[in-house]
Steps between C-alpha positions, in 0.01 A plus 500: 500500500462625875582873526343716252578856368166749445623660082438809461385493126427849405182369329189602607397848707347434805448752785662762316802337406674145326713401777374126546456177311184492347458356129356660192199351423264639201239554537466540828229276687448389849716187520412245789741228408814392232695199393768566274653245246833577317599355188842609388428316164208659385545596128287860635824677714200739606290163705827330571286577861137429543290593767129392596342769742162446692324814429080634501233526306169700603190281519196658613593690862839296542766393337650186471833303397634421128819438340727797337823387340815711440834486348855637505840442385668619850260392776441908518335616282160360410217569248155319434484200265137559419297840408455587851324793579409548887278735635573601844772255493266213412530293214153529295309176401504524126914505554495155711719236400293253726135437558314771709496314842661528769816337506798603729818378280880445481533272786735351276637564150688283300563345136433130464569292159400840322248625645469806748292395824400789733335340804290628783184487718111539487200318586346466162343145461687281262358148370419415778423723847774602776463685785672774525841639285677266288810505308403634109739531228467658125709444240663727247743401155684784542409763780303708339182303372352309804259182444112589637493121642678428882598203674472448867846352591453406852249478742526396869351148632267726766348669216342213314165552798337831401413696814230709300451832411630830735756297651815612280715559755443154703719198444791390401591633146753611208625899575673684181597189294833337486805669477768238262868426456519345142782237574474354156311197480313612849329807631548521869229749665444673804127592552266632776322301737186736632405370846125679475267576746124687488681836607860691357606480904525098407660437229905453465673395177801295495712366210486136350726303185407347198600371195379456162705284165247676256478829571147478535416271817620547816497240823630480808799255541428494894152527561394858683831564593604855571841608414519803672265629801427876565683634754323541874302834609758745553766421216491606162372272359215411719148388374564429119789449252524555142638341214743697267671310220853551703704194462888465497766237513816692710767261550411219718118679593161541304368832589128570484408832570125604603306802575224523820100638496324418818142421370329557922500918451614563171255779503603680749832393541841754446703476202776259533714284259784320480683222326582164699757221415453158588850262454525134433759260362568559103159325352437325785103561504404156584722126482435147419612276764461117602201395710554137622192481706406240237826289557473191783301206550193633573168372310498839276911481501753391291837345574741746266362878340603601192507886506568642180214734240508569146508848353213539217644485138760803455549683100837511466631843409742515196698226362790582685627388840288508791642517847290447862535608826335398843350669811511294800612424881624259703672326250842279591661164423169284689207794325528493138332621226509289164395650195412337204382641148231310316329534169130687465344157585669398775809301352820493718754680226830264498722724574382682747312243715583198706862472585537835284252706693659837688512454840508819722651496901550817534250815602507800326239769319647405134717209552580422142413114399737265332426192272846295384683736605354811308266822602421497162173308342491475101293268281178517744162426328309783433242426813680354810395380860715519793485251797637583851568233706582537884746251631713401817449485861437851603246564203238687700779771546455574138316851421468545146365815357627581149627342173642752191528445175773668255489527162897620440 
């Protein structure tokens, strides 16, 4: 996932001959942006891969950004999903799959509970005003046919207090939506945090996380937080990063890879690229740990803690064993993490609860947990909770970060 090899594809003609690696795309159109989704399982072997493009539209003496969406069956080779048309390599407004605004898209691309989301930015008031760009998402059943109506999916605290007209580039704002790992149950996102300022020379861009557990609403689990800051003047990466849908669990890491625009000259500046990597522990974006600033005999203190949280209720997938694994640190024999499995409504299951709860002391990215004995859960309710409890004299060691469920 670290050293890359350039293909040389044979596809396309390009000053005067096909030695390189660019991708067949009909029809050709000026493509700003992609996000590509693969889906090995679709019925279709010809959009087993999808693709969402940002390309133009004319609109009086400019042109502005709209969706295009493509599909393959080797990741190649791509043709038009809609009656496309361009002119001048511009997709014409009667062809649109969106609304004829403005709208900058595939941030992010994903599927959630059966439903495409493509996911971008513009300024385009919603039900209620924000300044400047916001996350906005459409919706599609099945890639092709896009719903008219959008949702805004997330919108930064700052930009609740309008700063008025002619001031689009001040503040703090979205930039180019949220780019998402679907992790199941949880869509983890990395989005851009525009640092704006009343000329280009002043504003930087640098990369923040979020989550969302509908597909639809995103929030920040640390509050204006930036996961990754742009690199200083003089590196590659200096003045503004961008998002690009690149995640991957190698081994013991998470990679998340990233591209680089530096908003301050981007009209003057030279061409440059290039793809960064940024490394951390295997799904270790964030972890739960004790605080026992509450624990003493102070007036707003208490004598013992109990440090434990409940997981909202959990479908259970098949009717066949489930097994679960754990993410955490800075576990041993006096920092322990007890794990107990309750019903929908909160009721401690016999069997796997109390005295029978799993109790894991040792750290590990999937350390498999055991209940009498087994690694193997049958006979679970349809809904479930889980409880976490932390226990033991070195508890605020713990770093927990992960729980998976297994359907075998």
């Amino acid at each position: 996932g670290v050293p890359w090899t350039k293909p040389d594809l044979g596809l396309v003609e390009y000053a005067g001959n096909r030695k390189n690696n660019l991708v067949q795309v009909e029809p050709h159109m000026g493509i700003l942006n992609v996000k590509v989704l693969y889906e090995p399982d679709d019925p279709d072997p010809e959009q087993r891969y999808k693709m969402g493009a940002h390309v133009w539209f004319p609109k009086n003496k400019v042109r502005l950004g709209t969706l295009a969406t493509y599909a393959s069956a080797d990741g190649l080779r791509w043709k038009t999903l809609h009656a496309a048309k361009p002119v001048e390599a511009e997709l014409q407004v009667e062809q649109m799959l969106l609304p004829p605004l403005h709208f900058e898209p595939v941030g992010g691309l994903y599927k959630w509970d059966g439903l495409y989301y493509v996911n971008g930015q513009n300024a385009i008031a919603a039900s209620r005003p924000y300044h400047g760009r916001v996350v906005r998402q459409f919706i599609s059943p099945d890639f092709k046919t896009w719903s008219q109506a959008s949702t805004v999916g997330f919108v930064r605290p700052q930009q609740h207090t309008l700063l008025g007209p002619g001031r689009s580039r001040e503040g703090e704002q979205n930039h180019e939506g949220v780019s998402v790992w679907n992790r199941g149950n949880v869509l983890l996102g990395i989005s851009g945090i525009w640092h704006g300022g009343k000329e280009w020379k002043d504003v930087t861009v640098d990369l923040g996380f979020v989550v969302s557990n509908d597909g639809v609403r995103f929030r920040q689990p640390a509050h204006e937080w930036t996961f990754l800051k742009r690199g200083a003047d003089g590196e590659w990466d200096q003045g503004g990063l961008l998002q690009g849908q690149g995640f991957e669990n190698i081994g013991e890491q998470t990679f998340v890879y990233y591209g680089a625009w530096d908003p301050r000259n981007w009209q003057g500046s030279p061409p440059r690229g290039g793809v960064g990597i940024v490394t951390l522990p295997r799904d270790r974006f964030a972890d739960l740990r004790v605080d026992d600033t509450t624990t003493g005999k102070g007036d707003y203190q208490m004598p013992v803690t109990t440090s434990e949280f409940l997981t909202a209720a959990i479908s259970r997938t098949g009717d066949g064993p489930q097994q679960f694994f754990m993410n955490a640190e800075g576990l041993g024999p006096e920092a322990r993490l007890k794990v107990e499995l309750l019903s929908a409504n909160a009721v401690p299951l016999p069997d796997y609860s109390g005295a029978q709860a799993a109790v894991v002391t040792a750290s590990g990215f999937q350390t498999p947990l055991v209940w009498n004995g087994q690694t193997e859960v049958t006979g679970l309710p349809e809904r479930y909770r889980l409880r976490v409890i932390f226990e033991g004299e070195q508890k605020t060691e713990i770093r927990f970060s992960a729980m998976y469920v297994r359907a075998k």
